[in-house]
C-alpha positions as CSV (number, residue, x, y, z in Angstrom):
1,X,93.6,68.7,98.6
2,X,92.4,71.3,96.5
3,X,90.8,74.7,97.5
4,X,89.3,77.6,97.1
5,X,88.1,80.6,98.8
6,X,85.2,82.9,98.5
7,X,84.9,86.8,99.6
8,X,81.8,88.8,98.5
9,X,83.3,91.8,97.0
10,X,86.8,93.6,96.3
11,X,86.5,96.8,96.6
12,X,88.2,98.4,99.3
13,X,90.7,97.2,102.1
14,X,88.5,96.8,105.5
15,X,89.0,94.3,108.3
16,X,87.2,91.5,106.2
17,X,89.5,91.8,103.1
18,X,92.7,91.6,105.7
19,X,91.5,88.9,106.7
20,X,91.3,87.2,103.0
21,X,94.7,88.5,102.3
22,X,95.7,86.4,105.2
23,X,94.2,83.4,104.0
24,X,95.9,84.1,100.8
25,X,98.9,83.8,102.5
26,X,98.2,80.9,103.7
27,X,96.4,79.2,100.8
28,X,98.5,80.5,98.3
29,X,97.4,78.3,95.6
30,X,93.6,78.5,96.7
31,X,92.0,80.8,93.8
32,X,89.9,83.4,95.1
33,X,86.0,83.2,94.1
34,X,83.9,86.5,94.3
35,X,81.2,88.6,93.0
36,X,82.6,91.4,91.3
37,X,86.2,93.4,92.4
38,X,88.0,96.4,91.0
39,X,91.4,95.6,89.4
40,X,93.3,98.2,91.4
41,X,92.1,96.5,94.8
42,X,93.7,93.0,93.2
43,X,96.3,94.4,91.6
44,X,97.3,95.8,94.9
45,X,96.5,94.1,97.4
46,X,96.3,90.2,96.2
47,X,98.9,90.3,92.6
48,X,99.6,86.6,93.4
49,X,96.2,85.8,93.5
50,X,93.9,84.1,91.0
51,X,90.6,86.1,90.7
52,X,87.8,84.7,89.1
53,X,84.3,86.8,89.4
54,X,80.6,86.2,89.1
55,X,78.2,87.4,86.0
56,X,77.8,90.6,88.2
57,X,81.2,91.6,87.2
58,X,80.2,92.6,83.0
59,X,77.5,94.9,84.8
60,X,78.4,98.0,83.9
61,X,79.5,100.3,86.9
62,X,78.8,97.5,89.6
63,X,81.2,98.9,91.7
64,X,79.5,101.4,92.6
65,X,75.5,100.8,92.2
66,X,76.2,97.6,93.7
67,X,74.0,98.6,97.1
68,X,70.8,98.5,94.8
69,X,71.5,95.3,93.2
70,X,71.4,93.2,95.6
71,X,68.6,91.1,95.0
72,X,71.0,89.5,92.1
73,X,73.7,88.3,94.7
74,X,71.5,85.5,95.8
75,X,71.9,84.0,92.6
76,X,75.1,85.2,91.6
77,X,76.9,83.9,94.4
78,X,75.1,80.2,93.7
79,X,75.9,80.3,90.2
80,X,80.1,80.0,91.2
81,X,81.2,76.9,89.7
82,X,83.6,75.0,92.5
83,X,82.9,71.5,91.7
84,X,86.4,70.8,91.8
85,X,87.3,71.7,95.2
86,X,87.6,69.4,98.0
87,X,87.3,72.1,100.9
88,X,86.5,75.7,100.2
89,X,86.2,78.7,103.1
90,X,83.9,81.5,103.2
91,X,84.8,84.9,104.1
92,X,81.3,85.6,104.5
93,X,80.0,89.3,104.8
94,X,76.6,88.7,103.6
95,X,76.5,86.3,100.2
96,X,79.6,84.3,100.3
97,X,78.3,81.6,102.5
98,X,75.7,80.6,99.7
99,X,77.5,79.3,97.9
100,X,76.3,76.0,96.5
101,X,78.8,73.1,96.6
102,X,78.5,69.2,95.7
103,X,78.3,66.8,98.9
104,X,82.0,65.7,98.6
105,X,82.8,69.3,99.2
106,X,83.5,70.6,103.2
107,X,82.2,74.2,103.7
108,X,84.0,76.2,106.3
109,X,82.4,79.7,106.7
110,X,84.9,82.5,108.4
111,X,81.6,84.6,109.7
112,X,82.4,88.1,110.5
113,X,78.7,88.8,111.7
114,X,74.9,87.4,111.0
115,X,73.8,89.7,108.1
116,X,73.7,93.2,110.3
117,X,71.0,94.4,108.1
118,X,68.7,91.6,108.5
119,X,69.4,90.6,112.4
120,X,70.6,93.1,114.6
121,X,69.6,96.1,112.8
122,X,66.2,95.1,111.7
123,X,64.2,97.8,112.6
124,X,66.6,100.2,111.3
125,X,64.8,100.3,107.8
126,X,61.1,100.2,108.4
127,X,60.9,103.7,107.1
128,X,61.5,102.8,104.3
129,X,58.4,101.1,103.8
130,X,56.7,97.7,102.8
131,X,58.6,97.1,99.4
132,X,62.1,97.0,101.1
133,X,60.3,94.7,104.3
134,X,59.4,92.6,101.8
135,X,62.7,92.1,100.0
136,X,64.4,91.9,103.4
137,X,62.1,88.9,104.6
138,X,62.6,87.2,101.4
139,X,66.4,87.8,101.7
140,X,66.6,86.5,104.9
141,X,64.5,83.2,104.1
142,X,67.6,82.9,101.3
143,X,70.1,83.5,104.3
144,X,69.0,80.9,106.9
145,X,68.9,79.0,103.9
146,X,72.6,79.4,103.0
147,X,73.4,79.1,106.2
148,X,72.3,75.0,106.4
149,X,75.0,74.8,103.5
150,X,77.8,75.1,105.4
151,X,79.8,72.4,107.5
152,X,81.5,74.8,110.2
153,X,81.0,78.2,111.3
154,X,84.0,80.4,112.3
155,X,83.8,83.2,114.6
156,X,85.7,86.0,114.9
157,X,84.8,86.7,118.3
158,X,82.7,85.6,121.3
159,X,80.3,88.4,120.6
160,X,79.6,86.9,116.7
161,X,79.7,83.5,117.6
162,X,76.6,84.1,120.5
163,X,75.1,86.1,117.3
164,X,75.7,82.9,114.9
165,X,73.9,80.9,117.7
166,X,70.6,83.1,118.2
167,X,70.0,84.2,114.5
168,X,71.4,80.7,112.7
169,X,71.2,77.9,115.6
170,X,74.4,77.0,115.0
171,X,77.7,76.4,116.8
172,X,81.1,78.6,116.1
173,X,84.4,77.8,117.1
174,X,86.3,81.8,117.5
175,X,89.3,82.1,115.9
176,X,90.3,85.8,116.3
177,X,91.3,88.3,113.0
178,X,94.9,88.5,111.8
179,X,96.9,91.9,113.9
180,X,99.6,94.0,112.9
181,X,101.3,94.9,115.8
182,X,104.0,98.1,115.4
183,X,106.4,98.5,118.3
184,X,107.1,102.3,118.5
185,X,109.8,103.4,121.6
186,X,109.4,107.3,120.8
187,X,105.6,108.1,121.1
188,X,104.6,111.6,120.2
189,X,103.2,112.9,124.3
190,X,100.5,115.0,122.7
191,X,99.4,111.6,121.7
192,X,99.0,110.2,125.4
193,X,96.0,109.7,127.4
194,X,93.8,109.4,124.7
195,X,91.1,106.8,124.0
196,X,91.0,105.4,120.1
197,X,88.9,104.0,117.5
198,X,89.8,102.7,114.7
199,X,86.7,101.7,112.1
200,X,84.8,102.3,109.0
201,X,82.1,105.3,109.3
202,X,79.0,104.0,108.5
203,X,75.9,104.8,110.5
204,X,75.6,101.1,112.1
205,X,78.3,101.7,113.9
206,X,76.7,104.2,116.3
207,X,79.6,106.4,116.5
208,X,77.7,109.3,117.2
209,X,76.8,108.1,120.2
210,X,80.6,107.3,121.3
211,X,81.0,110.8,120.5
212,X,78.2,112.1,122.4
213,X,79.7,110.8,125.5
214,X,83.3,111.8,125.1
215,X,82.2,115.2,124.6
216,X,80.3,115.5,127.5
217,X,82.6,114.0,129.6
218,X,85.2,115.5,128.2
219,X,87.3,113.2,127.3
220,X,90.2,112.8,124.5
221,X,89.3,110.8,121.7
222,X,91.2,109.7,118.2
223,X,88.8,108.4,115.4
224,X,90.8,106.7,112.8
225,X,88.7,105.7,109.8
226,X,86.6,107.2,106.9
227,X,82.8,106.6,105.0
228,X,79.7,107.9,104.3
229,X,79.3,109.4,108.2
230,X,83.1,111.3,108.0
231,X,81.1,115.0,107.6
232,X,78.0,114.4,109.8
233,X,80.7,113.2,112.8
234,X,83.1,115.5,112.0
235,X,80.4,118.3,112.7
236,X,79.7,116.9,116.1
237,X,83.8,116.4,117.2
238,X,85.9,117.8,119.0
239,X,88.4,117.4,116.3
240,X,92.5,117.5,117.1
241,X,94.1,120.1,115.0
């Protein structure tokens, strides 16, 4: 059986691209199909790997004006040729899961959420007026479209799979992330009795608010994780020196 997989970007190492590198490792032979990637993240990260890219990768500095092209991923992401394959996965952020595939060709889509941006956080980008309302409705017309081309959803939790169900009327079956577990005996005691979270820092995440609380009630807390929000929530922390 021959297969592939497809990621929608590689650019940095987040919970999504550990979970590609664990279907690497289990696919081994399964090329990996994406829109654009840096070569440092590759040559890191998946060595073993064969890479092959969209058109948006000869776009000069993609990497990083990627968040205002958009509106090319659509087609970039249908223009992947994987006629060959007899089963190809999805590690579906946003575009992978449109991919377009002959009939002979099962479509398993990992889902690690409905498109945030179009579903859940909807109303988050009304100020920004009509031209981006309309983009987004004609972006999500393309996604419940790419969702009818895939064969079975994947979950990666109870919470996505009831979002899969009320945003693409369709049934998931969970199968939770990969975890690296590290057994430590000797546990620093300054580190004890403290609550911990470990994620990206982008404004979706509401980590403000998690932050609000603790510091009214007073409680420890131990962020692990860095973006675009690091200064504005390290303003409002009670940091650990």
């Amino acid at each position: 059986m021959k297969i592939a997989i497809v990621h929608d970007w590689l650019l940095n190492l987040g919970g999504a691209e550990r979970v590609l590198i664990a279907l690497h490792e289990i696919f081994p032979e399964a090329p990996i199909y994406t829109l654009f990637y840096r070569k440092d993240f590759t040559s890191k990260y998946l060595k073993t790997a064969t890479i092959r890219s969209s058109f948006c990768q000869k776009i000069p500095l993609i990497q990083r004006i990627y968040p205002w092209t958009s509106f090319i991923f659509p087609t970039a992401i249908e223009s992947l040729d994987l006629s060959g394959f007899d089963l190809v996965i999805s590690s579906s952020i946003i575009f992978a899961k449109g991919i377009v595939l002959k009939p002979k060709t099962r479509h398993i889509c990992y889902c690690y959420s409905p498109t945030r941006f179009l579903w859940d956080l909807n109303g988050s980008s009304r100020k920004w007026g009509i031209l981006i309302s309309i983009y987004k409705n004609l972006l999500r017309l393309w996604d419940h479209s790419a969702v009818s081309r895939v064969d079975k959803f994947i979950a990666i939790s109870e919470n996505v799979k009831q979002r899969i169900r009320k945003y693409y009327k369709q049934n998931a079956t969970v199968i939770y992330p990969p975890v690296s577990i590290v057994h430590r005996e000797n546990i620093d005691t300054q580190f004890s009795n403290y609550y911990l979270i470990v994620s990206r820092l982008y404004k979706y995440k509401n980590i403000n608010i998690v932050i609000d609380a603790f510091n009214k009630l007073n409680y420890k807390l131990i962020i692990v994780g860095d973006g675009p929000e690091y200064s504005n929530l390290s303003r409002i922390a009670h940091l650990v020196s």
